[in-house]
The first five atom37 places (N, CA, C, CB, O) and aatype in JSON, in Angstrom:
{
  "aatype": [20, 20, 20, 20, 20, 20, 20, 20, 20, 20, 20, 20, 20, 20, 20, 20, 20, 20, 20, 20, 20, 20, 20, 20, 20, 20, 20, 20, 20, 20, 20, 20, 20, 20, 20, 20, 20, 20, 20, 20, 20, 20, 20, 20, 20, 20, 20, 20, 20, 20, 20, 20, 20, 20, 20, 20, 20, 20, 20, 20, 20, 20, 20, 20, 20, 20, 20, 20, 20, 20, 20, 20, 20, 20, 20, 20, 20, 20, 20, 20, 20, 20, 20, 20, 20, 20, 20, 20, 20, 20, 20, 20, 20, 20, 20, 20, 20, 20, 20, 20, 20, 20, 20, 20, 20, 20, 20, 20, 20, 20, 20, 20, 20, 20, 20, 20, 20, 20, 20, 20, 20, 20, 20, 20, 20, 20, 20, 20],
  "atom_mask": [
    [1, 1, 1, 1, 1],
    [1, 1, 1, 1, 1],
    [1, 1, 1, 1, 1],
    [1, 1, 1, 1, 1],
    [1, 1, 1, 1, 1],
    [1, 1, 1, 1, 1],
    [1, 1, 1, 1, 1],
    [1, 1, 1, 1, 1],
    [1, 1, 1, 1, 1],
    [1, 1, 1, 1, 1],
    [1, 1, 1, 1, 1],
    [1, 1, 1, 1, 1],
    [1, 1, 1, 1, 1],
    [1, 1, 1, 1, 1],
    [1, 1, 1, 1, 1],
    [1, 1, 1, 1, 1],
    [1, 1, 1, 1, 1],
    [1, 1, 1, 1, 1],
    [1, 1, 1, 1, 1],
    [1, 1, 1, 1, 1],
    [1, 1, 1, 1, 1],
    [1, 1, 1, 1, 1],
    [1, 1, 1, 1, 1],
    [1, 1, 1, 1, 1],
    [1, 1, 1, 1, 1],
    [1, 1, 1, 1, 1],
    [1, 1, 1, 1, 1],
    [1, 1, 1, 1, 1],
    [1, 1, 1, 1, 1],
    [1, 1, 1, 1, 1],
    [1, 1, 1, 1, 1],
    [1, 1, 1, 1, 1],
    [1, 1, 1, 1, 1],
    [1, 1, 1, 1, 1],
    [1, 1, 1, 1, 1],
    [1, 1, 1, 1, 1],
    [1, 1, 1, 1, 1],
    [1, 1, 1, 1, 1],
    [1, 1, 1, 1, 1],
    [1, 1, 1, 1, 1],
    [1, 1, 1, 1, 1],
    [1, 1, 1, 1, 1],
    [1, 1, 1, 1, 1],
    [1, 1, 1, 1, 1],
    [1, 1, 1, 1, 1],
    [1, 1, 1, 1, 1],
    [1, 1, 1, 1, 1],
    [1, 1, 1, 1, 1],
    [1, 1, 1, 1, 1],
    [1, 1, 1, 1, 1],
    [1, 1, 1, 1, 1],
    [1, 1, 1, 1, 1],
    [1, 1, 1, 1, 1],
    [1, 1, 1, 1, 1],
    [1, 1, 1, 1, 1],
    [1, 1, 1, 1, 1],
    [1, 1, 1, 1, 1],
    [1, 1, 1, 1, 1],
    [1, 1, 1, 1, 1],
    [1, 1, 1, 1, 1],
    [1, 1, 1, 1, 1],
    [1, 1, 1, 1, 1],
    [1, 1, 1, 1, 1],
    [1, 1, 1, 1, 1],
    [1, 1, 1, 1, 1],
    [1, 1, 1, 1, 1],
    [1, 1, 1, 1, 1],
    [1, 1, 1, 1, 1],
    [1, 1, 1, 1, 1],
    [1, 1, 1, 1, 1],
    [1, 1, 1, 1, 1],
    [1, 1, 1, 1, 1],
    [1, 1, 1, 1, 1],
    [1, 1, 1, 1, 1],
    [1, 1, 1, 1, 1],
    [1, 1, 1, 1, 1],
    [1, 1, 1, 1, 1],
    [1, 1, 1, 1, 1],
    [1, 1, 1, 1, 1],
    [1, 1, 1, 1, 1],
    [1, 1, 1, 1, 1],
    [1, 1, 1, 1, 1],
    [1, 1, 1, 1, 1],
    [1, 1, 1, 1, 1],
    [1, 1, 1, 1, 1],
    [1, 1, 1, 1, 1],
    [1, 1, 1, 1, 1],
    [1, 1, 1, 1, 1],
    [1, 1, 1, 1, 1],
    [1, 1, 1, 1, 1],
    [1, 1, 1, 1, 1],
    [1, 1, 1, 1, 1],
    [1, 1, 1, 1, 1],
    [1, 1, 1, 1, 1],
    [1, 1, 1, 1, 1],
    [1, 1, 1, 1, 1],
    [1, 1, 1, 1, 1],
    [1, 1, 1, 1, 1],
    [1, 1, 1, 1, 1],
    [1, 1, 1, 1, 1],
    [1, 1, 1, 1, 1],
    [1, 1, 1, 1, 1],
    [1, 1, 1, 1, 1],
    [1, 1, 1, 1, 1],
    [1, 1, 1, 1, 1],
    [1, 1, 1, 1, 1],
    [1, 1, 1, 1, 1],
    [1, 1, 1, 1, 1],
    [1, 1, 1, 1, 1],
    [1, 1, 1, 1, 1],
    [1, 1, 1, 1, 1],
    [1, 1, 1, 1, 1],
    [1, 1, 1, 1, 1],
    [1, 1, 1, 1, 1],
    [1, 1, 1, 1, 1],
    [1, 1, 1, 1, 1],
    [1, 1, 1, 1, 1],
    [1, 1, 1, 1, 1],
    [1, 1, 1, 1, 1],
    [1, 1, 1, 1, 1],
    [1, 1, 1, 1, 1],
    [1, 1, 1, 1, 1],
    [1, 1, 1, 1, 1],
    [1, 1, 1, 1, 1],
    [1, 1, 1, 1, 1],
    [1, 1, 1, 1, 1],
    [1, 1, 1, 1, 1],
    [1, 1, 1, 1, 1]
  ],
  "atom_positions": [
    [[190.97, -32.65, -2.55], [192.11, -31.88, -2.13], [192.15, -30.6, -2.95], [193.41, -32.7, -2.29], [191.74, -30.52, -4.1]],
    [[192.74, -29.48, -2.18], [192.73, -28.21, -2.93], [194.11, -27.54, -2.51], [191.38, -27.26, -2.54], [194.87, -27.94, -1.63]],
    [[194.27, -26.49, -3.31], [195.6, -25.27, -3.02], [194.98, -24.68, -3.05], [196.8, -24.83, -3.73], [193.81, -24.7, -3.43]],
    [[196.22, -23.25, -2.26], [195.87, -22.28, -1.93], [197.87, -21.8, -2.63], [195.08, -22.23, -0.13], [198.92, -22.36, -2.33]],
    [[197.69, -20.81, -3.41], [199.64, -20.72, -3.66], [199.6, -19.14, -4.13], [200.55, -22.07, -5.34], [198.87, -18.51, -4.89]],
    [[200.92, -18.74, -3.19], [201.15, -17.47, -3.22], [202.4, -16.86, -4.12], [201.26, -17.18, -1.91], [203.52, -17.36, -4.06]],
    [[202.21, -16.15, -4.64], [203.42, -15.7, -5.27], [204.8, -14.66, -4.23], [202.71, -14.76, -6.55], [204.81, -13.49, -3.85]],
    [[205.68, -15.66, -4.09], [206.37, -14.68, -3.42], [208.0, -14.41, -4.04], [206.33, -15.16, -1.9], [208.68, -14.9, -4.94]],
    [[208.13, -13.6, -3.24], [210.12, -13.07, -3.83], [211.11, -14.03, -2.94], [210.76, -10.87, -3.24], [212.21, -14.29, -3.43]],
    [[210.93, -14.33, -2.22], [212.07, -15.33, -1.48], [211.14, -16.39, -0.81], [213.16, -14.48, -0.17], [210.0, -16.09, -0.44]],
    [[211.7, -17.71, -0.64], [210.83, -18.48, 0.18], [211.47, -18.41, 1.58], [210.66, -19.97, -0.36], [212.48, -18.96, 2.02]],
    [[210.53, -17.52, 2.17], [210.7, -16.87, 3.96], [209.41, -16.58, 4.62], [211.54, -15.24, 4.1], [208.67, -15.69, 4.2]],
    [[209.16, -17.21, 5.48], [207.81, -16.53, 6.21], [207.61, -15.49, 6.16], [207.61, -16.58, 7.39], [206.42, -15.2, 6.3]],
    [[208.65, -14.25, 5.92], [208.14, -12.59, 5.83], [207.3, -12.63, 3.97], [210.12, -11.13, 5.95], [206.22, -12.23, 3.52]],
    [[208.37, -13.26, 3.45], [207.62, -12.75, 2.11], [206.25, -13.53, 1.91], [208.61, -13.02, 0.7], [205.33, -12.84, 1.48]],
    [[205.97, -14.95, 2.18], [204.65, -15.31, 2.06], [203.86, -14.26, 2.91], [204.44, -16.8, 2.5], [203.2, -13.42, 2.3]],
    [[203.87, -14.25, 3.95], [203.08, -13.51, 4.59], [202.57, -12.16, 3.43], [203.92, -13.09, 5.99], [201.44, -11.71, 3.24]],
    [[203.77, -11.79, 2.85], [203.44, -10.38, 1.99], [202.93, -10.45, 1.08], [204.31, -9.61, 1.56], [202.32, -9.45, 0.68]],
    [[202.94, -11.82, 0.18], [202.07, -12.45, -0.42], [200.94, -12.35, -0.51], [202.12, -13.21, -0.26], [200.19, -11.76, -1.29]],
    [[200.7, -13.35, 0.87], [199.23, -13.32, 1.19], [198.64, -11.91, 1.83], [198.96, -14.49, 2.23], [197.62, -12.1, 2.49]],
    [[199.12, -10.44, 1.76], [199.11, -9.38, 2.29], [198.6, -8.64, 0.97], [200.42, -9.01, 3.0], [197.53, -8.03, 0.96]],
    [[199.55, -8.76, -0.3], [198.97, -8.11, -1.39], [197.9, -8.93, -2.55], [200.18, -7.57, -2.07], [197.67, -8.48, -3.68]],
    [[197.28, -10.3, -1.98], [196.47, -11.42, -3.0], [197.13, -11.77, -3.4], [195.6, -11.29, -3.97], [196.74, -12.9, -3.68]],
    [[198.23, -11.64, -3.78], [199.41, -12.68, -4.75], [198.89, -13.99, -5.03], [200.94, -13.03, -3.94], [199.75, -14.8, -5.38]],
    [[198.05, -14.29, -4.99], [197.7, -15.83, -4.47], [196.9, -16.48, -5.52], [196.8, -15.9, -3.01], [196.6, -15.59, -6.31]],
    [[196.33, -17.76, -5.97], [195.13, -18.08, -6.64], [194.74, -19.87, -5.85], [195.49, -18.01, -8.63], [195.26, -20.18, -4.77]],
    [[194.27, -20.35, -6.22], [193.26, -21.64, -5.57], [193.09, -22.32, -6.82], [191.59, -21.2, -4.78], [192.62, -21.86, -7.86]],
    [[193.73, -23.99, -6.47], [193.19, -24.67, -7.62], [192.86, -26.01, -6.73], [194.31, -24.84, -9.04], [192.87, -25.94, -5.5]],
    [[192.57, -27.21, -7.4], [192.06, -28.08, -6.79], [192.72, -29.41, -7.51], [190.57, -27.88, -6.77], [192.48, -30.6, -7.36]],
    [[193.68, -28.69, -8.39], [195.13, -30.23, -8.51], [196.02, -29.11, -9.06], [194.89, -32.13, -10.02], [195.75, -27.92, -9.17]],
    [[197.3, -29.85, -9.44], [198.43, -29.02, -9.7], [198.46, -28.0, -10.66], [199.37, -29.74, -10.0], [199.35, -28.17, -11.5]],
    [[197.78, -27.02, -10.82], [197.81, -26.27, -12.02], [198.16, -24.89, -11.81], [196.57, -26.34, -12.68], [197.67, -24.14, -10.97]],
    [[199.14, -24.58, -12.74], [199.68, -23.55, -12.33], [199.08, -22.12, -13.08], [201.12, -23.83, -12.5], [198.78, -22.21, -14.28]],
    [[198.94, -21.16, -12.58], [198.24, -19.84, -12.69], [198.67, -18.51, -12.87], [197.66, -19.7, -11.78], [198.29, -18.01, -11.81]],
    [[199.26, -17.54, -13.55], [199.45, -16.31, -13.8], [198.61, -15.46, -14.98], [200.73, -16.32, -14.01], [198.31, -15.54, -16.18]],
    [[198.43, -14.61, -13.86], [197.25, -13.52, -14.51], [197.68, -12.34, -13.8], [195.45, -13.87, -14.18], [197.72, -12.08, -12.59]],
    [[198.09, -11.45, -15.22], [198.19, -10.05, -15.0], [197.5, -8.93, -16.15], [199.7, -9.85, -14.89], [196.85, -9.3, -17.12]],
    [[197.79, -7.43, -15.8], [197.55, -6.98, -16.77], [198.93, -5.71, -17.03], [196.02, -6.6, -16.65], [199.46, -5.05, -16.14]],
    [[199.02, -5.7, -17.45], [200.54, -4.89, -17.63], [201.53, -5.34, -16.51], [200.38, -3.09, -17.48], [201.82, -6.5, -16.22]],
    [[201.99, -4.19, -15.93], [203.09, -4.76, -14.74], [202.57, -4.9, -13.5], [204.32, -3.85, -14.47], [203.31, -4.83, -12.51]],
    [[200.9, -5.19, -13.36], [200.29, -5.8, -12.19], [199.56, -7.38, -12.38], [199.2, -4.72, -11.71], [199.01, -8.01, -13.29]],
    [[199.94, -7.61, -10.85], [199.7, -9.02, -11.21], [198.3, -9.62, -10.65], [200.9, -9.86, -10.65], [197.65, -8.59, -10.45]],
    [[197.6, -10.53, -10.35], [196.35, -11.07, -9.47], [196.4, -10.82, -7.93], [196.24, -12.67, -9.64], [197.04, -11.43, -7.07]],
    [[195.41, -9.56, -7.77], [195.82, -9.14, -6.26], [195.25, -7.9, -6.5], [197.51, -9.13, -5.72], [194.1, -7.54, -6.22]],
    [[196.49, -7.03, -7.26], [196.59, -5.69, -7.27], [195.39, -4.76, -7.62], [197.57, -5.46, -8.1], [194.58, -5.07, -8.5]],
    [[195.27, -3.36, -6.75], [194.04, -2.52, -7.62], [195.29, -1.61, -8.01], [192.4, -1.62, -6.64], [196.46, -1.53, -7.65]],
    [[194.51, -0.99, -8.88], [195.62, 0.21, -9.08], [194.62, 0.81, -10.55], [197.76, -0.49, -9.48], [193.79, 0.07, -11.07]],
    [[194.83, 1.94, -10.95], [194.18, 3.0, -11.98], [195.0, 2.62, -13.09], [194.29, 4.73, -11.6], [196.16, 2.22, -13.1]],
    [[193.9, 2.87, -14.36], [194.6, 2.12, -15.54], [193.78, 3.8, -16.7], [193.79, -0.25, -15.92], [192.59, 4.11, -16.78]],
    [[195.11, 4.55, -17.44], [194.31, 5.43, -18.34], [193.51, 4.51, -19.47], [195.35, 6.53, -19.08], [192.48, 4.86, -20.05]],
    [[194.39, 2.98, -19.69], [193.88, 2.76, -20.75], [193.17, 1.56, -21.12], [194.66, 2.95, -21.42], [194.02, 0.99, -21.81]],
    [[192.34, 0.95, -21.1], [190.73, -0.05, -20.93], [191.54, -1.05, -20.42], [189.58, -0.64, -22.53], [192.52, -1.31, -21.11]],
    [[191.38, -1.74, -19.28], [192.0, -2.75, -18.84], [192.06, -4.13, -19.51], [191.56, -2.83, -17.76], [191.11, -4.56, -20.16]],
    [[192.95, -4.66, -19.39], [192.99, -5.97, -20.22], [194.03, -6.94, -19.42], [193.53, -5.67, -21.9], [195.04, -6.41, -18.94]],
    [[193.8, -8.44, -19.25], [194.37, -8.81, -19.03], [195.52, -10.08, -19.75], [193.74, -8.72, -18.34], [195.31, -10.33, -20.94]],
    [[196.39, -10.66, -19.25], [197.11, -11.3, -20.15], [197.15, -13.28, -19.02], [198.96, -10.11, -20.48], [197.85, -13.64, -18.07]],
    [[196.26, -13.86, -19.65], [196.2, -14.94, -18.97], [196.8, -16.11, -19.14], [195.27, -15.16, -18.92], [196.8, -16.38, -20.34]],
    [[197.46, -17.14, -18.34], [198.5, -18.04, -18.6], [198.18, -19.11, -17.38], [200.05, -17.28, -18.59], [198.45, -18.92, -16.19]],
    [[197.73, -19.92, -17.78], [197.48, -21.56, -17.04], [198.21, -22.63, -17.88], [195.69, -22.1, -17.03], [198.17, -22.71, -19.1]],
    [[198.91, -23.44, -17.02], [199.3, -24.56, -17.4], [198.5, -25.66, -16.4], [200.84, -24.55, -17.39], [198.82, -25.63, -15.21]],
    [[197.74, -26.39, -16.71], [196.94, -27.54, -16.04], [197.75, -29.13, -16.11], [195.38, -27.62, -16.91], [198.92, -29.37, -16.43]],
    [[196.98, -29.79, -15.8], [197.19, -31.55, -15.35], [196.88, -32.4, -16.47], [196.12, -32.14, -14.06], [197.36, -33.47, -16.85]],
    [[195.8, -31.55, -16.98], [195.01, -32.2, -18.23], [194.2, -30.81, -18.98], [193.7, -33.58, -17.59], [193.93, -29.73, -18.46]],
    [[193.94, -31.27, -20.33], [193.36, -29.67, -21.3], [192.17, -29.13, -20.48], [192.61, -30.01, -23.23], [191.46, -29.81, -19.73]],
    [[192.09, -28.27, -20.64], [191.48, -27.25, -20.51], [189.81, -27.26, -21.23], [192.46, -26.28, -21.04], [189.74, -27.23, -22.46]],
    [[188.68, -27.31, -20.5], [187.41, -27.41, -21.29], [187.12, -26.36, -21.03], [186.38, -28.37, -21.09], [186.03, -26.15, -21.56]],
    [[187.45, -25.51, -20.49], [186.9, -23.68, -20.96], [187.66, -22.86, -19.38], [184.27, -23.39, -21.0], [187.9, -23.38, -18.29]],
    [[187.9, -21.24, -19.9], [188.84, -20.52, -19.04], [187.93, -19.08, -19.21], [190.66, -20.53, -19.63], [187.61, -18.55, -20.27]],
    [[187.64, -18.63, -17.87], [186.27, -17.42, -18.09], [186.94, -16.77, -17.09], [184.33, -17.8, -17.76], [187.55, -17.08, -16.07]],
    [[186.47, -15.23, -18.03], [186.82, -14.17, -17.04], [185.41, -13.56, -16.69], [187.91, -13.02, -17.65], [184.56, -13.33, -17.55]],
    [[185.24, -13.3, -15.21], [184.59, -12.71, -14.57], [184.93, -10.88, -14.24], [184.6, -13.6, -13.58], [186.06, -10.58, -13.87]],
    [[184.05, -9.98, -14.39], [184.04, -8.79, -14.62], [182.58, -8.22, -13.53], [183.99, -8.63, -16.34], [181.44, -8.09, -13.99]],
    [[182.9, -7.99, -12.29], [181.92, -7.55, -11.21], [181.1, -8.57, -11.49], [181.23, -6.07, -11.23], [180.19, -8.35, -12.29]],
    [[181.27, -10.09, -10.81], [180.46, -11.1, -10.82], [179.21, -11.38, -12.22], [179.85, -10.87, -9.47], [178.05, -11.76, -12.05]],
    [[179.68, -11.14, -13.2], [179.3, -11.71, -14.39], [180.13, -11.91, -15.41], [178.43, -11.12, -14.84], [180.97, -11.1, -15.8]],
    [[179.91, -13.13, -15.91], [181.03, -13.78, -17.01], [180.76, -13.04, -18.48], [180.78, -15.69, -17.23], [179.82, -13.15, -19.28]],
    [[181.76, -12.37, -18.5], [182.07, -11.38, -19.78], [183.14, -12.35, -21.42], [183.32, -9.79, -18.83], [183.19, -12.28, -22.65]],
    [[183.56, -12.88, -20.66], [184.58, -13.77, -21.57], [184.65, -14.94, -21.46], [185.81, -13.54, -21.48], [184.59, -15.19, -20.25]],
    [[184.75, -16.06, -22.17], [184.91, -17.34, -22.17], [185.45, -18.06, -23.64], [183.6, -17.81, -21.72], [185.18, -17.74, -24.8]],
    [[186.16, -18.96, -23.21], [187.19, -19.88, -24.39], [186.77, -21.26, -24.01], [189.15, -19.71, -24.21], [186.14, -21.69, -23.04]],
    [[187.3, -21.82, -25.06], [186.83, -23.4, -24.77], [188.63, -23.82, -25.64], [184.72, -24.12, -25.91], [188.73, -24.17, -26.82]],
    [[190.15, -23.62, -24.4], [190.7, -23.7, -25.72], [191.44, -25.33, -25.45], [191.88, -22.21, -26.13], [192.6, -25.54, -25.78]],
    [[190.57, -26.39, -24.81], [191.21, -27.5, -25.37], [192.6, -28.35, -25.1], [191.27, -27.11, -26.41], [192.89, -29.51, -25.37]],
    [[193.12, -27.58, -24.65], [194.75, -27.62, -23.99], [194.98, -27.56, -22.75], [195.6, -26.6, -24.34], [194.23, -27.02, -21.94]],
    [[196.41, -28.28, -22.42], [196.6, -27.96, -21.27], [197.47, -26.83, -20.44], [196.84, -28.88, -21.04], [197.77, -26.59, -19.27]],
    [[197.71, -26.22, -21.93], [198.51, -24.95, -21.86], [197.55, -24.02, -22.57], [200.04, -25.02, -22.59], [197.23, -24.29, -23.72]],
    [[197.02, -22.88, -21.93], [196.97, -21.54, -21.92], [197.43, -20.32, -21.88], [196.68, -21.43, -21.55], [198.11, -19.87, -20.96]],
    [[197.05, -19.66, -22.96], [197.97, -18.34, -22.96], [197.21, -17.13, -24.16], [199.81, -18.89, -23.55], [197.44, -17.15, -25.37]],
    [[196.59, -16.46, -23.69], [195.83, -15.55, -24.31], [195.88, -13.77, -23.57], [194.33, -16.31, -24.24], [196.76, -13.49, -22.75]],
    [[195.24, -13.12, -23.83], [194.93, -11.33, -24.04], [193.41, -11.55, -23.98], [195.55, -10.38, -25.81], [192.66, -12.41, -24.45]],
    [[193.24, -10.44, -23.24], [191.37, -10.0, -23.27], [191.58, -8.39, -22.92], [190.07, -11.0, -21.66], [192.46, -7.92, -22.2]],
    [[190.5, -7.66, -23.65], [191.13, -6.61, -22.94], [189.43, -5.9, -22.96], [192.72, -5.69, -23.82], [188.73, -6.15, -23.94]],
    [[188.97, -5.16, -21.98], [187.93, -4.65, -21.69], [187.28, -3.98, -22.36], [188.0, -4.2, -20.95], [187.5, -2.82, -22.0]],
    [[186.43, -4.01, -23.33], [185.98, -2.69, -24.97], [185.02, -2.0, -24.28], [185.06, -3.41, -26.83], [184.52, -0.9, -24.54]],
    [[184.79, -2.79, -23.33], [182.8, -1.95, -21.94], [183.26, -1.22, -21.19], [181.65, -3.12, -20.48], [182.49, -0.34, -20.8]],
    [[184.81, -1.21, -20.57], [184.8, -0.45, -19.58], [184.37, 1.17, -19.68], [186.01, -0.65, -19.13], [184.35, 1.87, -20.69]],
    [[184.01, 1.57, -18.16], [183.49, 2.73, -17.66], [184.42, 3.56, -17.77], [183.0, 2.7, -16.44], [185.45, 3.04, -17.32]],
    [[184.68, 5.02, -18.27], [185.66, 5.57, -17.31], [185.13, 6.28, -16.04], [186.49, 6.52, -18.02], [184.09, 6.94, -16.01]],
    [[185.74, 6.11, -15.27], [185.7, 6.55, -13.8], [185.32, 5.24, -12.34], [184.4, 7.8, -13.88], [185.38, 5.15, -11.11]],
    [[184.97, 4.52, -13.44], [184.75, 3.11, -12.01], [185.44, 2.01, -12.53], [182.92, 2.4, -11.63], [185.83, 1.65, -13.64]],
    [[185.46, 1.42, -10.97], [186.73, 0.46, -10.49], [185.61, -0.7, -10.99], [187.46, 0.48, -8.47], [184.4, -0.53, -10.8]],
    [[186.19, -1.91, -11.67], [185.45, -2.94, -11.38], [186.78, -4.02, -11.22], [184.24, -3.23, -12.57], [187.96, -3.9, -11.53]],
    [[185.99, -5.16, -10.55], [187.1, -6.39, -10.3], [187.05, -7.4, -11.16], [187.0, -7.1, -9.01], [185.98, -7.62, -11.72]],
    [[188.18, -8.21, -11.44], [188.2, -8.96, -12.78], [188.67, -10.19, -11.88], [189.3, -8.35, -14.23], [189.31, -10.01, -10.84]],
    [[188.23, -11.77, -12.47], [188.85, -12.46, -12.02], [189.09, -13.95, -12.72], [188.39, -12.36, -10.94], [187.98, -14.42, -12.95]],
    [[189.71, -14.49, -12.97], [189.45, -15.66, -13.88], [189.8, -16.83, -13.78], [189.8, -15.54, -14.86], [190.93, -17.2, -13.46]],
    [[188.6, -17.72, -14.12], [188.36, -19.35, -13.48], [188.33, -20.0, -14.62], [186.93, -19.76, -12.56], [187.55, -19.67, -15.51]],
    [[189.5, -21.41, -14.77], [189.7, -22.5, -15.26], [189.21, -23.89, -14.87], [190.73, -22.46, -15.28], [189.6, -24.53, -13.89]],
    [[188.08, -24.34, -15.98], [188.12, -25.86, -15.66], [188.17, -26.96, -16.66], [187.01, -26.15, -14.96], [187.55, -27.06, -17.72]],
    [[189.15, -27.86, -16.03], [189.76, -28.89, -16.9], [188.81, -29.67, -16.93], [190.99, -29.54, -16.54], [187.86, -29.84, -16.17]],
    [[189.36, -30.49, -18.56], [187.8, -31.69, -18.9], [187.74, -32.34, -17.97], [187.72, -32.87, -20.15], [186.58, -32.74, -17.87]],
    [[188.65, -32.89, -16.77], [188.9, -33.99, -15.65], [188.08, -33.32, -14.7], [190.53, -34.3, -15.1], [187.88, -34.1, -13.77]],
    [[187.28, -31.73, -14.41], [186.57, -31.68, -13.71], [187.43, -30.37, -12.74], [186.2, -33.11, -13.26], [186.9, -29.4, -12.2]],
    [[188.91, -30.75, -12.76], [189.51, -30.24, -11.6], [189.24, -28.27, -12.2], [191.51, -31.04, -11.39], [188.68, -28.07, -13.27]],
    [[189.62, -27.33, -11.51], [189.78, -26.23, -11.28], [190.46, -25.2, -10.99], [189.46, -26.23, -10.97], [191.26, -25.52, -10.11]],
    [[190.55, -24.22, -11.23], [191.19, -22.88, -10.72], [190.94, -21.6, -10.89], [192.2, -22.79, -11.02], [190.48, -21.18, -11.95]],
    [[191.34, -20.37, -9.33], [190.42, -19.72, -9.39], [191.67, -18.33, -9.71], [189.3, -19.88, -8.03], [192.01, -18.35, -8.53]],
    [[192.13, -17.76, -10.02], [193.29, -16.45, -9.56], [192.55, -15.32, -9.24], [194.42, -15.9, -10.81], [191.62, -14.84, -9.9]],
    [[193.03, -14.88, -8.11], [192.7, -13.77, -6.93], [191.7, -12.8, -7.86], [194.32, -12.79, -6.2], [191.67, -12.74, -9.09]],
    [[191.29, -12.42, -7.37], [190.51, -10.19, -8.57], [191.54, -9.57, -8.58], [189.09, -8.54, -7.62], [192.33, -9.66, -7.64]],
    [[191.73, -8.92, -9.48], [192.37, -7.37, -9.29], [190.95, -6.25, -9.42], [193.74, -6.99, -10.82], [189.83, -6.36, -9.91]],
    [[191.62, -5.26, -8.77], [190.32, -4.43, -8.91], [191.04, -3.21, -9.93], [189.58, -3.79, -7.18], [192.17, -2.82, -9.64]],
    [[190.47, -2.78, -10.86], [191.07, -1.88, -11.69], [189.94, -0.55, -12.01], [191.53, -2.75, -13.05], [188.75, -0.78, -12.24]],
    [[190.36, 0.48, -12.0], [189.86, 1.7, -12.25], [190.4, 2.13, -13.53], [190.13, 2.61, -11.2], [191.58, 2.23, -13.85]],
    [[189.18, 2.42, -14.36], [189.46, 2.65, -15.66], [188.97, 4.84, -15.52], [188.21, 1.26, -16.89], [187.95, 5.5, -15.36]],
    [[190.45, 5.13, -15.69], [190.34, 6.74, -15.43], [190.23, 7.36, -16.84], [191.75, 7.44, -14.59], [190.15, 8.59, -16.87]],
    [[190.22, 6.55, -18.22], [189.5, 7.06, -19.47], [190.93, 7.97, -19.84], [187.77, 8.04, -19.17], [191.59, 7.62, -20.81]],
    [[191.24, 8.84, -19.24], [192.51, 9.98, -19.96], [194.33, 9.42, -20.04], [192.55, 11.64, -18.69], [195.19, 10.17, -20.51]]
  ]
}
């Protein structure tokens, strides 16, 4: 069994829909809950950043946590092994480019096997 869960502002078919319109969303495969942002954007969003992107990651799982990796244009740049079933850490990009967009995205898996994935954001690092 798997999820699919959207972040929305009211529970109404207009706002899921808008949800699932801006990625709001992430995928796990038992109850574990997921927020990943980086300043005042959340898993979904692209948007231009003057200053090296970083994100701020927060999982609460079923059971601890045997490692939580961030992906950076389909290669794993970051990884923790932190043991818990609560997560809550900062990463923030020291490689980025200025002038290109890359997408970030980050996957949790618990020692029980189970999983989770939260949406990309795509972020443009404009350096000034």
């Amino acid at each position: 069994m798997s999820y699919a869960n959207v972040f929305v502002t009211e529970p109404t078919r207009a706002a899921v829909l808008d949800g699932f319109k801006k990625r709001h969303i992430y995928a796990a495969t038992d109850n574990i809950l997921a927020d990943v942002r980086s300043g005042a954007y959340m898993m979904g969003d692209a948007f231009s950043s003057s200053t090296k992107p970083s994100l701020q990651v927060r999982f609460e799982g079923t059971g601890p946590f045997a490692k939580v990796s961030i992906v950076k244009d389909g290669a794993y740049v970051y990884m923790t092994e932190p043991k818990s079933a609560k997560v809550d850490f900062s990463w923030r990009d020291e490689a980025a480019t200025p002038g290109k967009t890359s997408y970030y995205y980050v996957r949790g898996e618990q020692a029980n096997g189970e999983v989770v994935w939260a949406s990309p954001m795509w972020i443009t690092y404009t350096g000034r």
